[in-house]
Structure formats: structure tokens, C-alpha cells
CHARMM-style PDB file with segment names, atoms N, HN, CA, C and O in Angstrom:
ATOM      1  N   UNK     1    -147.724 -46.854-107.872  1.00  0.00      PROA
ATOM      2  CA  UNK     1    -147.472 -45.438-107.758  1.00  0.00      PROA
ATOM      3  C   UNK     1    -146.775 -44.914-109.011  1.00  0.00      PROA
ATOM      4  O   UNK     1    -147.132 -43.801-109.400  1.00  0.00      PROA
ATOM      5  N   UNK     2    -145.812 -45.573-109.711  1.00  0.00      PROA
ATOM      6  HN  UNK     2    -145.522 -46.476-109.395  1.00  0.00      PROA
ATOM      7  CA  UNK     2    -145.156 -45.388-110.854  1.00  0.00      PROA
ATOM      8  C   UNK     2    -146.422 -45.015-112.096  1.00  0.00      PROA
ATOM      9  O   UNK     2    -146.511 -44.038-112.840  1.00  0.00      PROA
ATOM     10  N   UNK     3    -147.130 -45.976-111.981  1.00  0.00      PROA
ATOM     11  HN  UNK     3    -147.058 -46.770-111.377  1.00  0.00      PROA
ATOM     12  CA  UNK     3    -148.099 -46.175-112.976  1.00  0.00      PROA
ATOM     13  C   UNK     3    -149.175 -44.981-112.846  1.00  0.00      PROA
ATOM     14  O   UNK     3    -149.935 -44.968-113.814  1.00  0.00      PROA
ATOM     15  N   UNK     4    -149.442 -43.927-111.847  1.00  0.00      PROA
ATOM     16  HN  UNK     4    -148.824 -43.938-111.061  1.00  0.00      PROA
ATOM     17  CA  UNK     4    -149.910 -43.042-111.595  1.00  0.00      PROA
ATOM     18  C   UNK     4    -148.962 -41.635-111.960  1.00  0.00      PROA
ATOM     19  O   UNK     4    -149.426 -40.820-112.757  1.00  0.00      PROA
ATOM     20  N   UNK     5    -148.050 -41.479-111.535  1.00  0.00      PROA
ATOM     21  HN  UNK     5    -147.673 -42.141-110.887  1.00  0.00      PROA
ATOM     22  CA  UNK     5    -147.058 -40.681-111.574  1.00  0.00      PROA
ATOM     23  C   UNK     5    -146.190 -40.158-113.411  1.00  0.00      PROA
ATOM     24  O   UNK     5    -145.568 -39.163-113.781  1.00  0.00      PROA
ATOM     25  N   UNK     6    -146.556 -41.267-113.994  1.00  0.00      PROA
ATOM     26  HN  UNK     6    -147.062 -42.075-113.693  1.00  0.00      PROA
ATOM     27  CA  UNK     6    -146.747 -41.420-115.806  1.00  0.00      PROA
ATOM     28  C   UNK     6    -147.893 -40.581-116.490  1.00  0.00      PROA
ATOM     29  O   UNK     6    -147.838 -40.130-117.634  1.00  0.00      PROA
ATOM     30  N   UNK     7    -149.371 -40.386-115.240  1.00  0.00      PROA
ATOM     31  HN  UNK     7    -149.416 -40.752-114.310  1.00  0.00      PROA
ATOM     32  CA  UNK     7    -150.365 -39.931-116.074  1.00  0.00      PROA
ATOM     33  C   UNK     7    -150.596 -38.742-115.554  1.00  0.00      PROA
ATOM     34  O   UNK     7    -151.778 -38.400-115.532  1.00  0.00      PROA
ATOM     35  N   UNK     8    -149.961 -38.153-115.211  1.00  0.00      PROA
ATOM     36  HN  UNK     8    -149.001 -38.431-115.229  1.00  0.00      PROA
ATOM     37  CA  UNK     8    -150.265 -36.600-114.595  1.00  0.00      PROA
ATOM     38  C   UNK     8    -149.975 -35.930-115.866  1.00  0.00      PROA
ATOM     39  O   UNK     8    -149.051 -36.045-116.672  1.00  0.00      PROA
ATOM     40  N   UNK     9    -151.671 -34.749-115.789  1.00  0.00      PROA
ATOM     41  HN  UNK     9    -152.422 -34.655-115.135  1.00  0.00      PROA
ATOM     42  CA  UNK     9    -151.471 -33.979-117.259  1.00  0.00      PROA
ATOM     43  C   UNK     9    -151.172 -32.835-117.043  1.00  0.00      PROA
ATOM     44  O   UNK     9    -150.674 -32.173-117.954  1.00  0.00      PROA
ATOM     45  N   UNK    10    -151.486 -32.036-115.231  1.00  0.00      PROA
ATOM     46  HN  UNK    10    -151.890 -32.573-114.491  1.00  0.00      PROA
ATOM     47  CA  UNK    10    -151.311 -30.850-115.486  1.00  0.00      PROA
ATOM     48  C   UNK    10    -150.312 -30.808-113.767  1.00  0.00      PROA
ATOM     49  O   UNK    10    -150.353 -31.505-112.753  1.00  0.00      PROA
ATOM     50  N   UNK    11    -149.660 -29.840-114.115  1.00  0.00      PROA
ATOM     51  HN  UNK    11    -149.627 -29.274-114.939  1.00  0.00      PROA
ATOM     52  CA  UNK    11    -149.082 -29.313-113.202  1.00  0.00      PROA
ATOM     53  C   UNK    11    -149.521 -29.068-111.306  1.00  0.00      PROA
ATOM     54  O   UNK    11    -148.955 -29.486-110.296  1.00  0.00      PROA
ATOM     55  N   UNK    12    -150.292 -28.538-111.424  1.00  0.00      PROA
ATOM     56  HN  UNK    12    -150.752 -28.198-112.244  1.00  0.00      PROA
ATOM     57  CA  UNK    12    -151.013 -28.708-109.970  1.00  0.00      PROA
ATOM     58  C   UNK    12    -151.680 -29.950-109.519  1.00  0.00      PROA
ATOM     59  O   UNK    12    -152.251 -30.048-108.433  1.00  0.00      PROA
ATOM     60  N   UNK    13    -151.577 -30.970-110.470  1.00  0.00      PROA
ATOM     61  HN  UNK    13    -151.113 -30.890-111.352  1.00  0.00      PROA
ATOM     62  CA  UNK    13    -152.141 -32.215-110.127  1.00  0.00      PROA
ATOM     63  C   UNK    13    -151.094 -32.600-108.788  1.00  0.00      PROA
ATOM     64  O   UNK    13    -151.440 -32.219-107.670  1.00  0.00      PROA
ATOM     65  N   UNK    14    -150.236 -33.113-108.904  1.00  0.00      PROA
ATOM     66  HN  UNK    14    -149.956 -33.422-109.813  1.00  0.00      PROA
ATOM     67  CA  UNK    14    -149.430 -33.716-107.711  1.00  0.00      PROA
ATOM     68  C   UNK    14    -149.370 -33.444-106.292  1.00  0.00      PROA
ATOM     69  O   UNK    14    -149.209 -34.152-105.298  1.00  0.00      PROA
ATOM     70  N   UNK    15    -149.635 -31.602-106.591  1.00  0.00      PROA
ATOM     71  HN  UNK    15    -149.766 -31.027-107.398  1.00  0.00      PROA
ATOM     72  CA  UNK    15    -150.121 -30.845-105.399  1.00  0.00      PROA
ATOM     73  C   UNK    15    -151.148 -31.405-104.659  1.00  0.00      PROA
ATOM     74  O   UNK    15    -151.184 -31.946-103.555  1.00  0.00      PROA
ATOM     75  N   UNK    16    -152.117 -31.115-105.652  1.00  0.00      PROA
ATOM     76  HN  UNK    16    -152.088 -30.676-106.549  1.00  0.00      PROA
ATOM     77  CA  UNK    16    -153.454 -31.175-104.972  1.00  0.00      PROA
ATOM     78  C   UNK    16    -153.833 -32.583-104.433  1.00  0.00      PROA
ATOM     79  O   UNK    16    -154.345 -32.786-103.332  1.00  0.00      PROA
ATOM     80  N   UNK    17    -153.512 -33.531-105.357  1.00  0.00      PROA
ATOM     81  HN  UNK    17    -153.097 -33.366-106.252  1.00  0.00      PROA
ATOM     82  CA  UNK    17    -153.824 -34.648-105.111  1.00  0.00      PROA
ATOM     83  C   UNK    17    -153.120 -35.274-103.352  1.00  0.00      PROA
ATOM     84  O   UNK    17    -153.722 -36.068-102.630  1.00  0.00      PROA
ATOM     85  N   UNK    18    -151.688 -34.612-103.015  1.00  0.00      PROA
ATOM     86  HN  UNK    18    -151.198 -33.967-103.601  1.00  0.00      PROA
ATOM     87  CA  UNK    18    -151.124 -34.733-101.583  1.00  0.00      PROA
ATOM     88  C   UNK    18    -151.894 -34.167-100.938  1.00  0.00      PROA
ATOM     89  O   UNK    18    -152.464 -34.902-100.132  1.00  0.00      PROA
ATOM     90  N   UNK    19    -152.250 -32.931-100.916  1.00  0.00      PROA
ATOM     91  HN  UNK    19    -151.786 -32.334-101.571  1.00  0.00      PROA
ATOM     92  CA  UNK    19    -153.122 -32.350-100.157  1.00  0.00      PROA
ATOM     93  C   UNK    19    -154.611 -33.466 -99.771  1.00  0.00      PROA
ATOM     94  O   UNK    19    -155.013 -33.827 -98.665  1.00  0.00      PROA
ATOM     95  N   UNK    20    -155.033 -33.712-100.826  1.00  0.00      PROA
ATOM     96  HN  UNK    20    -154.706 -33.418-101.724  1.00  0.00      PROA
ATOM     97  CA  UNK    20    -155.694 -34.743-101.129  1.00  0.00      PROA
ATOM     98  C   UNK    20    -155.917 -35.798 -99.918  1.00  0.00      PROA
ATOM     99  O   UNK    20    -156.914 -36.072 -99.250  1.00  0.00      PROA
ATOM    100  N   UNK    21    -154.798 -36.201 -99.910  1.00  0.00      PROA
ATOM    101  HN  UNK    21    -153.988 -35.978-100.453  1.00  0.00      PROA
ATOM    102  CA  UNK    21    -154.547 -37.546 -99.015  1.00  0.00      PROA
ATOM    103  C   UNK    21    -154.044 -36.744 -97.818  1.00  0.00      PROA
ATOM    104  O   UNK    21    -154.935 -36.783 -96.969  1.00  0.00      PROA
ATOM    105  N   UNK    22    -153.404 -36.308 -97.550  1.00  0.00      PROA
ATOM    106  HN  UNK    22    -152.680 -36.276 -98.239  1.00  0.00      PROA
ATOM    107  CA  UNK    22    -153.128 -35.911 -96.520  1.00  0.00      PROA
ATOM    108  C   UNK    22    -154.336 -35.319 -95.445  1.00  0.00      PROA
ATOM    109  O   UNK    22    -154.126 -35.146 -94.245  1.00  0.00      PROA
ATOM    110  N   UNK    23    -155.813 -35.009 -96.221  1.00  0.00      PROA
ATOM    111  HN  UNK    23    -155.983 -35.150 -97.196  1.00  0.00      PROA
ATOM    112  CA  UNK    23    -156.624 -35.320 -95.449  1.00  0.00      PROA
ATOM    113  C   UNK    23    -157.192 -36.252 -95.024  1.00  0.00      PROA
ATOM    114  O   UNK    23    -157.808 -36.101 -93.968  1.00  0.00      PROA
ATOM    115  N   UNK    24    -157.195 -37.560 -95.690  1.00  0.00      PROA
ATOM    116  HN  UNK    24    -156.695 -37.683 -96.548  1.00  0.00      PROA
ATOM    117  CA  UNK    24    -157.467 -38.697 -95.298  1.00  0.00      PROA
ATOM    118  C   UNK    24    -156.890 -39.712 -95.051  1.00  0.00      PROA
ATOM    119  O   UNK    24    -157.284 -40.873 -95.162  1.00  0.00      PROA
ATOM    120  N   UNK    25    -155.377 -39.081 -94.503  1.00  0.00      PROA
ATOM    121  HN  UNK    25    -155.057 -38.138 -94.413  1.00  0.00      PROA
ATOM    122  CA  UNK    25    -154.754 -39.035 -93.465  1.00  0.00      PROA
ATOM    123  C   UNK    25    -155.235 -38.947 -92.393  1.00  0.00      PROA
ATOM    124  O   UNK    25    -155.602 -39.951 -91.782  1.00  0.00      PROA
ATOM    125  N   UNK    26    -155.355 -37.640 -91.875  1.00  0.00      PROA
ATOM    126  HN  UNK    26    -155.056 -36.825 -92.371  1.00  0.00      PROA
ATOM    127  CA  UNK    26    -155.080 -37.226 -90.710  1.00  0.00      PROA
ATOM    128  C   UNK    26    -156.682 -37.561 -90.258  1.00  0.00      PROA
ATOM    129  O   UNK    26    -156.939 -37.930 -89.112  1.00  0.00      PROA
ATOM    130  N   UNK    27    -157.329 -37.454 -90.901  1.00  0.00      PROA
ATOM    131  HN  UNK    27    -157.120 -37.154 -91.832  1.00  0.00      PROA
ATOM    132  CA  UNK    27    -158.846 -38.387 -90.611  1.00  0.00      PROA
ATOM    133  C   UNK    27    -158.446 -39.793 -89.802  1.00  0.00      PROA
ATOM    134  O   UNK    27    -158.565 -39.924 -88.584  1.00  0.00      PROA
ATOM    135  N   UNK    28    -158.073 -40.561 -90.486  1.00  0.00      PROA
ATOM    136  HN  UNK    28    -157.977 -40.455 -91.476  1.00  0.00      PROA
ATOM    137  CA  UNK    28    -157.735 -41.927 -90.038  1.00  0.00      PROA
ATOM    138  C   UNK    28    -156.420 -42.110 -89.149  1.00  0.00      PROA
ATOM    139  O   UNK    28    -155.965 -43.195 -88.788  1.00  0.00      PROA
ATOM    140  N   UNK    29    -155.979 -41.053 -88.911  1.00  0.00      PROA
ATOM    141  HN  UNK    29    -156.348 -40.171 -89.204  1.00  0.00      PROA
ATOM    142  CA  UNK    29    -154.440 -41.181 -88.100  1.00  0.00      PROA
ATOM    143  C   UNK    29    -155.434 -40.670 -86.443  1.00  0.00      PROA
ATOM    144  O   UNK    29    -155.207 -41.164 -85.339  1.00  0.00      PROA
ATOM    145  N   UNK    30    -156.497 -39.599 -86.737  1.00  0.00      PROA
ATOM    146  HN  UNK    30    -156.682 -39.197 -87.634  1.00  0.00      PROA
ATOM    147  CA  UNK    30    -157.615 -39.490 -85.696  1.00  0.00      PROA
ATOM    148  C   UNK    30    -158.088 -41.044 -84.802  1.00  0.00      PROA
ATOM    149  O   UNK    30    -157.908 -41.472 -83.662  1.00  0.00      PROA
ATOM    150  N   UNK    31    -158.904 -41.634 -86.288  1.00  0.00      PROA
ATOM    151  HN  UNK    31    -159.050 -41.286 -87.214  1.00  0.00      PROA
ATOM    152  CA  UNK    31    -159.163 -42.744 -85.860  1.00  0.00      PROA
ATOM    153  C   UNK    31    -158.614 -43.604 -84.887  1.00  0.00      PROA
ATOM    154  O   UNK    31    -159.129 -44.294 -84.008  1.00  0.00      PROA
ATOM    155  N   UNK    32    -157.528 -43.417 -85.221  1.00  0.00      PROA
ATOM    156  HN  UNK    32    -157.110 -42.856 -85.935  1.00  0.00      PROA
ATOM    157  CA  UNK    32    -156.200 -44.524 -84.166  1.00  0.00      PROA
ATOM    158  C   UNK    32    -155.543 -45.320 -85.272  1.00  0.00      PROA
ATOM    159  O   UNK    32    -154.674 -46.065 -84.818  1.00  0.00      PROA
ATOM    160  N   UNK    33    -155.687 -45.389 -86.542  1.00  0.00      PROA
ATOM    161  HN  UNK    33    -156.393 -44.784 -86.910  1.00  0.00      PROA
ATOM    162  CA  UNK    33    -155.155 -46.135 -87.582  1.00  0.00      PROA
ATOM    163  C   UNK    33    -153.572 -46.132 -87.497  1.00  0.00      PROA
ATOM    164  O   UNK    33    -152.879 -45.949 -86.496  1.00  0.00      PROA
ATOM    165  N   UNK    34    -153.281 -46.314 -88.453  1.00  0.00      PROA
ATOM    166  HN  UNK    34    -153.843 -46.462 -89.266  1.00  0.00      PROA
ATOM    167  CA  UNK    34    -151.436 -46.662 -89.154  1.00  0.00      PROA
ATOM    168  C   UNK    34    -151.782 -46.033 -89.921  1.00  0.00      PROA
ATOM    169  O   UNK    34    -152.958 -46.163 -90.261  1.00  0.00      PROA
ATOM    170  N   UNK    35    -150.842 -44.914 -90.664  1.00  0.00      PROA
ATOM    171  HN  UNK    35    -149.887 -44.808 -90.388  1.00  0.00      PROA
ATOM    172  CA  UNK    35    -150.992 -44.360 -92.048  1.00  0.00      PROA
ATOM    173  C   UNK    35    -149.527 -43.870 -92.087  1.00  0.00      PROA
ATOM    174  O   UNK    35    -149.409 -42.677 -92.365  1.00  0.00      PROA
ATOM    175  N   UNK    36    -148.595 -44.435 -91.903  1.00  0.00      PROA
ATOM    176  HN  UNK    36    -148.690 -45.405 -91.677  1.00  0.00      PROA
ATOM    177  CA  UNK    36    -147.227 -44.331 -92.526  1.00  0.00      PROA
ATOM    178  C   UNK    36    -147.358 -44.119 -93.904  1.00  0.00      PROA
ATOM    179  O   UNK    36    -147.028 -43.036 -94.389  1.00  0.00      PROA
ATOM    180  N   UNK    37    -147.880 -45.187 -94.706  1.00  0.00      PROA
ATOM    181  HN  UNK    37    -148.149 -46.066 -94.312  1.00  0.00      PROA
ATOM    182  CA  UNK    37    -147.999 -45.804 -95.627  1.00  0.00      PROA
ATOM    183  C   UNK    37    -148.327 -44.304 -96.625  1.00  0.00      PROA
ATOM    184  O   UNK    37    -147.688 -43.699 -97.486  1.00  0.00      PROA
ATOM    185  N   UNK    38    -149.794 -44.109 -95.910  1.00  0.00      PROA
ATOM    186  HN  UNK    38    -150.313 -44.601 -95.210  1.00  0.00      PROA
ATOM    187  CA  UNK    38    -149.978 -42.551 -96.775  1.00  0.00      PROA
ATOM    188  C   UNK    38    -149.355 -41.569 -97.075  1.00  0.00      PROA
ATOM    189  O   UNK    38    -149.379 -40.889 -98.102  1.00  0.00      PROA
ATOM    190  N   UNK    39    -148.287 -41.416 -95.379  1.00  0.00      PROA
ATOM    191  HN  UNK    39    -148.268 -41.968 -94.545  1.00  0.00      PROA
ATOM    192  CA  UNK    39    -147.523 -40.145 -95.784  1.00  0.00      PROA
ATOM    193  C   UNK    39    -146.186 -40.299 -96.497  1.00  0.00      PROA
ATOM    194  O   UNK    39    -145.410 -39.416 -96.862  1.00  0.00      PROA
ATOM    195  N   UNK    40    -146.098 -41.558 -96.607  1.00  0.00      PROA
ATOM    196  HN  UNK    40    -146.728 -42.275 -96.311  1.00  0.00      PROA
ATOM    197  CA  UNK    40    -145.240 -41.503 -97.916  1.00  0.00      PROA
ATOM    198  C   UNK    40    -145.401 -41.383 -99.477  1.00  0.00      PROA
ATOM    199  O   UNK    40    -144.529 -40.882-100.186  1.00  0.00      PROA
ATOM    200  N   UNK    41    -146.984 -42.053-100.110  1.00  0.00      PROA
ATOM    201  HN  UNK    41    -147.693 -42.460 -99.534  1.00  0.00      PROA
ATOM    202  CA  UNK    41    -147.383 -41.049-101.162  1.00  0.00      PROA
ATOM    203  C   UNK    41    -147.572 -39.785-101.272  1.00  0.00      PROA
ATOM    204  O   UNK    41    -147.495 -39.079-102.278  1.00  0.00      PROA
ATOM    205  N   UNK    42    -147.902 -39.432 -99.870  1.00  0.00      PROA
ATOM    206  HN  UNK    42    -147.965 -40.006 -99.053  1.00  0.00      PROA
ATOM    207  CA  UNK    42    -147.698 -37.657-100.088  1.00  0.00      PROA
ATOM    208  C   UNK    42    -146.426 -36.924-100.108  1.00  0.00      PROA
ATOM    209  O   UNK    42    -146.425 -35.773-100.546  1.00  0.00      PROA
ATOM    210  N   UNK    43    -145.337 -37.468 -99.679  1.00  0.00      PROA
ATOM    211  HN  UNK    43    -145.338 -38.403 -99.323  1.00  0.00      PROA
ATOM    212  CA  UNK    43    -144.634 -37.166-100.039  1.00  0.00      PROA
ATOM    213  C   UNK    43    -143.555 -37.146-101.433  1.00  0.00      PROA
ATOM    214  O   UNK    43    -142.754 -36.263-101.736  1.00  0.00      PROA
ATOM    215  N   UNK    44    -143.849 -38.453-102.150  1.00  0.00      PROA
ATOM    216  HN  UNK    44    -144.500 -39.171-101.903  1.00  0.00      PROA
ATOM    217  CA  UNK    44    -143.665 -38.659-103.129  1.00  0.00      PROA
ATOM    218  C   UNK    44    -144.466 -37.811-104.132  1.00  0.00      PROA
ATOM    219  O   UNK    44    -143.946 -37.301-105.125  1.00  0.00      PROA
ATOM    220  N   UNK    45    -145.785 -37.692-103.802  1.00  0.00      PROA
ATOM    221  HN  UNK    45    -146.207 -38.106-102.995  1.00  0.00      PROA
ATOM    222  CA  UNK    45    -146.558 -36.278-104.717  1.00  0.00      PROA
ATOM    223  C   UNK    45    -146.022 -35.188-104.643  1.00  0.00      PROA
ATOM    224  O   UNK    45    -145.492 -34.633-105.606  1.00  0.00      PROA
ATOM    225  N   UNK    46    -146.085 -34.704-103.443  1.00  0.00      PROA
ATOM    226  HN  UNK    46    -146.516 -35.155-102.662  1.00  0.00      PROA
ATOM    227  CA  UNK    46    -144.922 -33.364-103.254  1.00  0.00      PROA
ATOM    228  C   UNK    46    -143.788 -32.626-103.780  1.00  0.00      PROA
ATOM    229  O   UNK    46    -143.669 -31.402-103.835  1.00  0.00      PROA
ATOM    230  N   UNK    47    -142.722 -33.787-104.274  1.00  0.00      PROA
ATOM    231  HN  UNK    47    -142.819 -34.781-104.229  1.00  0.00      PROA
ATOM    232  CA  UNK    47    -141.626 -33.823-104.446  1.00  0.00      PROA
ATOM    233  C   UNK    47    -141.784 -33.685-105.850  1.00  0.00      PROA
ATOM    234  O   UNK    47    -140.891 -32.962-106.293  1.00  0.00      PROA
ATOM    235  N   UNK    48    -142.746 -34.183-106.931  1.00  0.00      PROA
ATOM    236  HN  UNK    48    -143.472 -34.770-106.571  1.00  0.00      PROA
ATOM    237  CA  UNK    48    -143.036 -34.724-108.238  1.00  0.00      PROA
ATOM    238  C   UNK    48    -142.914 -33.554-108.610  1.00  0.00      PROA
ATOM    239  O   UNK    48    -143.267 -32.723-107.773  1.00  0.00      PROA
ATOM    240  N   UNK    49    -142.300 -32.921-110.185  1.00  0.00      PROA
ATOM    241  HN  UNK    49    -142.014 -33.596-110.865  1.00  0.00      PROA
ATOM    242  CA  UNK    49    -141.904 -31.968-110.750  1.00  0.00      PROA
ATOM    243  C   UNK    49    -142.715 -32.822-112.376  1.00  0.00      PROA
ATOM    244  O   UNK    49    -142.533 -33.940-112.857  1.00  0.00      PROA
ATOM    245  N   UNK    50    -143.654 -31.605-112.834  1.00  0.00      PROA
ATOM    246  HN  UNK    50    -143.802 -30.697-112.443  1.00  0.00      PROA
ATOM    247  CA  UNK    50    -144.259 -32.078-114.195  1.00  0.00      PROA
ATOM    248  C   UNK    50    -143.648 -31.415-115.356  1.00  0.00      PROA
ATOM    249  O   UNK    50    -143.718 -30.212-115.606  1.00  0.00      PROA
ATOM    250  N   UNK    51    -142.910 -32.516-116.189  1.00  0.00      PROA
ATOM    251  HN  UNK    51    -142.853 -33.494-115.986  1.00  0.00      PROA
ATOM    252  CA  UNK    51    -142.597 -31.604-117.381  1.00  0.00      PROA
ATOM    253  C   UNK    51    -143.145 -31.004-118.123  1.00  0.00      PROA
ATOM    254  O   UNK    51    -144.244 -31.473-118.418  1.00  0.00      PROA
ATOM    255  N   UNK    52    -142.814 -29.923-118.703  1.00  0.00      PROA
ATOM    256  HN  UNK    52    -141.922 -29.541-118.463  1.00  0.00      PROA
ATOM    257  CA  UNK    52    -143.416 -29.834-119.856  1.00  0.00      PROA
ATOM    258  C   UNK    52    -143.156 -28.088-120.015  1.00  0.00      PROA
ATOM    259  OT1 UNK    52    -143.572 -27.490-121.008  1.00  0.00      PROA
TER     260      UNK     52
END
């Protein structure tokens, strides 16, 4: 996740990309799956502030 979080070029990336997952999330949280796991990269995207 570190190693992702280094290559963000633009600003709405972090956004979108939670949004992102957070649908395929809730797809697979449908399913009957586990996705803890996910909503903690989305939250970590969320939170991400891009310098510059």
C-alpha cells in the first residue's frame, strides 16, 4: 500500500480510486465474503492528502 500511495500523480486519484473499491466491496460483502480488509484501503485512500 505504501508503494502505491508514493505514485499518485493527481489529486482526485485517492478519491476515486476508494470509491473504486468500495464498490467491489460492497459487491462481495453481497456475496457473503470478508472484506474488512478492503475497507481499510479505502479508508486509508480517503484520508490521503496529495502534495503539491
Amino acid at each position: 500500500m505504501a508503494d502505491v500511495l508514493v505514485h499518485i500523480r493527481e489529486a482526485f486519484e485517492p478519491k476515486t480510486t476508494a470509491n473504486n473499491i468500495r464498490f467491489i466491496r460492497e459487491h462481495r460483502e453481497i456475496k457473503g465474503e470478508e472484506c474488512e480488509w478492503i475497507r481499510e484501503l479505502e479508508i486509508i485512500l480517503s484520508k490521503k492528502k496529495v502534495e503539491g
